[in-house]
Phi, psi and omega in degrees: 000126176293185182279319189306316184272019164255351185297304202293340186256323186248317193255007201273316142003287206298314198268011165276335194265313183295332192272358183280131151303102199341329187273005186260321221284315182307288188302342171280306164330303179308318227253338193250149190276139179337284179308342169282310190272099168270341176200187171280359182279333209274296247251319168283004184257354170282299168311341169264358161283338170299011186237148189284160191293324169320308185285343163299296185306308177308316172291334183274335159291357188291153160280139224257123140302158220235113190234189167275316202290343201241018167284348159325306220275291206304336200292305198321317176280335169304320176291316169265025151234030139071035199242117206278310177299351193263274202310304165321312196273342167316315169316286190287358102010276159299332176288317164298307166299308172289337166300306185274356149311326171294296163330292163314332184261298205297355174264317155342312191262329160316307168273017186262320187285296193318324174252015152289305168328307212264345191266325188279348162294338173266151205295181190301324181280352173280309189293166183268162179284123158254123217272122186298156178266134165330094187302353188291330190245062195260137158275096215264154137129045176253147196253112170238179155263175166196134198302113187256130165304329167310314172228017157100347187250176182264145187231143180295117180202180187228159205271156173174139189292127178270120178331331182267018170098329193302170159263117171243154185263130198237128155264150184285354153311315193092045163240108197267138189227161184279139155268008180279135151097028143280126158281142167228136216247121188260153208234005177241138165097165170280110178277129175286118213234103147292151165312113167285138154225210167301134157096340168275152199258155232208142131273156181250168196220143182196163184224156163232101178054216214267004199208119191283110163216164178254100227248172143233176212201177158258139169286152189258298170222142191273163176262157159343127165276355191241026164293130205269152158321174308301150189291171170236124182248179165243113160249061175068000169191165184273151171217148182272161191265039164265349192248067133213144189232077177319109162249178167296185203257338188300299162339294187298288183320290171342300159302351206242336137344313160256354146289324154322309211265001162275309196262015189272135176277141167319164143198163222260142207290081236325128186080000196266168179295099161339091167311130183315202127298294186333311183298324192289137191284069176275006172272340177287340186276334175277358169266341146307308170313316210249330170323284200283347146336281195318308194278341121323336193268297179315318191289317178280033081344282209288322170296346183257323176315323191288315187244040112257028174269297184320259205299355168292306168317342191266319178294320150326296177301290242261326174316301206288350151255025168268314155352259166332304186297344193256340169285298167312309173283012221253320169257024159276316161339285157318336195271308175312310191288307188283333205255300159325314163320301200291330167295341179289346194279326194298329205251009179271026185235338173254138204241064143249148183313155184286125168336161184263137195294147185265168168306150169186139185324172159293342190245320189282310179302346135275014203293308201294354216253346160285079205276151174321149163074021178269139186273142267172136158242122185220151166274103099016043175264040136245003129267239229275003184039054179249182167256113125259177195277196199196186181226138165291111151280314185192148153328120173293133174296155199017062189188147199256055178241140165245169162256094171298153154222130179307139172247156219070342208246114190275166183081357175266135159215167186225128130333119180215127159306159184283336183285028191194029181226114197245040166041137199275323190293334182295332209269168211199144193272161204287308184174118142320329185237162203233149180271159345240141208197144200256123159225160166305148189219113164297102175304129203267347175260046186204175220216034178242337189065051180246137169299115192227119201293128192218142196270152180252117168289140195303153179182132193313125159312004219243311197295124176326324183219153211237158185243130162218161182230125210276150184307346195248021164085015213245157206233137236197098183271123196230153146328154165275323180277019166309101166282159193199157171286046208289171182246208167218176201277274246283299187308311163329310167284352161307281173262037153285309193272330167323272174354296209266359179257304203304316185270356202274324186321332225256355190270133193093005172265151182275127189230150173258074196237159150336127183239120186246054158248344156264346212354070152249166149294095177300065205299120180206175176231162219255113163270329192200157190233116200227178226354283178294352193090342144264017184256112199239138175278118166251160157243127171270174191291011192234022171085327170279138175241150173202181173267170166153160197277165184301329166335303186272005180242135167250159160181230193256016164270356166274169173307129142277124174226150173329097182299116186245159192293127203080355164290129178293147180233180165224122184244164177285128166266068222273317166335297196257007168060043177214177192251131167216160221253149207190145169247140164317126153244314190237145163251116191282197188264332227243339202028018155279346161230189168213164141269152168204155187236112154348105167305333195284144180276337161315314187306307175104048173056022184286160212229118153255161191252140140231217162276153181272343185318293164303337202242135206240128179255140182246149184263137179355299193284350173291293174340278194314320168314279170327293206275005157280313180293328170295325198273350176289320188313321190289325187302000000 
């Protein structure tokens, strides 16, 4: 690389920007975009591309002030013009300037601490009254740090106004702290990055896991001046220097000063008589040890109790209109049912003949042939639009419809066309059928006994098993002696696309799920519909995200059904702000609540009344299903 294009990379920038006016230096800040200004080197190689190559040239002809950034470049030429007495005193030179730079700052801060000592030293009618600062003129809704008292480091939060006028601090942890008698240091916006150097003290930016704190520290070693953005500095680790923030040295004491004195252990004084157990104060040491825990654990308590109030109320309002919409069709139905009676009573005074048959498949010319109490494969589409079986109660009068009941689930029944209504005579051995051709399939990994449209994949006829692939993309080895349900390709892409509008439906709902990094039961909300597409991202009321299948989540997308005694459920504990799986002992008289007693053997068989709205019955094969997935969670 020549010298003119290292003038042009390292020194034309520097010494372009110390020559900017303050009001040029702001207005070019304002100008540069976030993701650009990564350190102050960004932010003068921005200003120096505003400049035309003519105005580059012209500046690099000027004589160079003698800076930190360009003493490399001078040693270099000094060292290949061999000029040694030049280089020694430049040398000692720099050595001189940063000591008293060093010097300067460490007098500084002497006399600030002197003239605090001088200010606490004088009596109380000599000091001035000090005037609180005003929340009014607090910038609020600004993203700054702050010291959080509990454990003592700066934590990232936002300024905000208390109904009663004060400034308060919202940390992003979800812990509200006062901010008077806090510094608050802001993390937003253009921010000044001064020259560091050794010894100075610093915040540090550091992370845990999910949660952003600011530790303090010294600096240790400086980076490469001919180090490319972002510099790398050393504080007992490398950090870039946008994660450091250059405090006074008073700060620095103060912090790290009160961090000793939350985390300092007792100890006992030298030479005294060891204390017994008896003697020892163990609740004062553990209520020092444990004060600043507890009062985290108490805040984020109270923030997760606030948004699982929020999302039970919320799970509510969507029952009682789901409710409402089932009730209204439910007596448009009815309506529908007496006005069909009078005409069937009407044509019983008359002998006329039966309408004339229309053109129609070979499958609508049995329809008459299905009698009550017949067992059924029907698509269920007011739940989950998967196929299970069912029982025929009876014929809708003029209508190509029957009334099903769900079998496992009792009290559920549904209105269903014959044309989503499947016969015992239908089902067919796997194979039988050759790709490529489509059938209902009894999913062999699920705890619903549900049927799912699936394609059959090419495969040796030779072979014990057929590859088939499921509408959610998912691949399958099934028995050849499987019986199944075939379709045609238009039907497939029917309750292909049902299946795939139900789950896309379900993101932005308040759900009742596994949560399986706690494996409890949970109040949350559906963020995303990720990998297979039943597979969902929640955030629970405690803020935490995790995945689970659509399987394990309840809300106002299930039947609501008619509770009966001995059904498992999964009901709400409003005590412990959670959901747990409980058998029906009691129905009150009002069926708006019931009891019910905790299947866990922790509870100790214990029996709460809850609401019926809310508490969701699950059927045996779900049931077995949960508690295999809790106890695999555990392994």
């Amino acid at each position: 690389m020549g010298d003119d294009l290292v003038d042009v990379l390292i020194l034309g920038p520097s010494i372009h920007w110390d020559r900017l006016s303050k009001d040029e230096q702001n207005k070019i800040t304002q100008e540069i975009r976030t993701e650009e200004y990564t350190s102050q080197s960004a932010l003068e190689n921005f200003a120096w591309r505003k400049l035309t190559e003519q105005e580059q040239n012209a500046l690099l002809q000027e004589p160079v002030p003698y800076q930190d950034k360009n003493q490399t470049l001078v040693k270099a030429a000094l060292k290949e013009a061999e000029a040694e007495s030049a280089l020694k005193g430049i040398t000692r030179m720099d050595v001189e300037i940063h000591r008293a730079i060093k010097f300067l700052q460490i007098s500084t801060d002497l006399r600030q601490l002197q003239k605090r000592a001088d200010a606490d030293a004088k009596p109380a009618v000599e000091q001035k009254p000090k005037i609180k600062q005003k929340s009014s003129q607090r910038n609020f809704h600004q993203h700054v740090i702050c010291r959080f008292d509990a454990d003592g480091f700066f934590h990232p939060g936002t300024i905000q106004k208390h109904p009663d006028g004060r400034a308060m601090i919202r940390f992003d942890i979800g812990i509200e702290q006062e901010a008077v008698g806090h510094i608050l240091l802001p993390t937003n916006g253009a921010i000044a990055q001064p020259h560091l150097y050794v010894n100075d003290c610093v915040l540090v930016r550091r992370i845990n896991g999910t949660q952003e704190y600011w530790a303090p520290g010294v600096v240790a070693v400086l980076p490469s001046p001919t180090a490319q953005p972002p510099p790398l500095y050393m504080v007992q680790v490398h950090v870039h220097r946008r994660d450091i923030l250059k405090i006074s040295l008073g700060l620095y004491q103060r912090t790290v000063s009160y961090l000793q004195s939350i985390h300092r252990k007792p100890q006992s004084p030298a030479g005294s008589i060891p204390k017994t157990p008896d003697e020892l104060s163990f609740k004062d040491t553990l209520r020092r040890e444990l004060e600043p825990l507890t009062t985290k654990v108490e805040n984020l308590d109270k923030s997760n109790k606030k948004r699982y109030g929020q999302l039970k109320t919320a799970l509510d309002d969507q029952i009682n209109a789901i409710k409402d919409l089932q009730e209204k069709t439910s007596n448009k139905v009815a309506r529908l049912k007496r006005a069909s009676l009078v005409s069937i009573s009407l044509a019983t005074d008359h002998d006329e003949p039966d309408p004339p048959k229309t053109i129609s498949s070979r499958r609508s010319s049995i329809d008459s042939s299905i009698q009550p109490n017949t067992q059924v494969f029907a698509l269920w589409l007011e739940d989950d639009r998967f196929v299970y079986e069912g029982i025929i109660l009876n014929k809708l009068s003029h209508s190509n419809s029957y009334t099903v009941k769900r079998i496992g689930l009792p009290g559920v029944e549904s209105i269903i066309s014959r044309e989503n209504i499947f016969l015992q005579t239908d089902l067919r051995c796997l194979k039988t059928l050759h790709s490529p051709s489509f059938a209902l399939i009894e999913y062999p990994k699920n705890g619903r006994n549900c049927w799912k449209p699936a394609v059959i994949l090419p495969s040796d006829d030779k072979e014990p098993q057929k590859s088939v692939r499921f509408y959610d993309g998912m691949d399958d080895a099934i028995s050849n002696s499987k019986y199944v349900l075939p379709i045609d390709r238009d039907k497939f892409q029917e309750y292909a696309q049902y299946r795939i509008d139900f789950e896309k439906s379900l993101i932005g709902q308040v759900i009742v799920g596994l949560n399986q990094e706690r494996n409890i039961f949970m109040l949350g909300t559906v963020i995303d519909r990720v990998v297979y597409g039943h597979k969902y991202t929640i955030r629970w009321c405690d803020e935490n995200q995790s995945q689970q299948d659509e399987e394990y989540l309840y809300g106002a997308f299930i039947r609501p059904i008619r509770h009966q005694i001995n059904d498992i459920v999964l009901a709400v504990d409003d005590q412990q702000c959670l959901y747990k799986l409980a058998r029906v002992i009691h129905i009150l008289s009002d069926k708006k609540s019931i009891i019910v007693r905790c299947i866990d053997a922790k509870e100790d068989n214990r029996d709460i009344e809850v609401p019926a709205s809310t508490t969701f019955v699950i059927t045996i094969p779900a049931f077995e299903s949960i508690i295999e997935k809790q106890k695999n969670n555990l392994i």
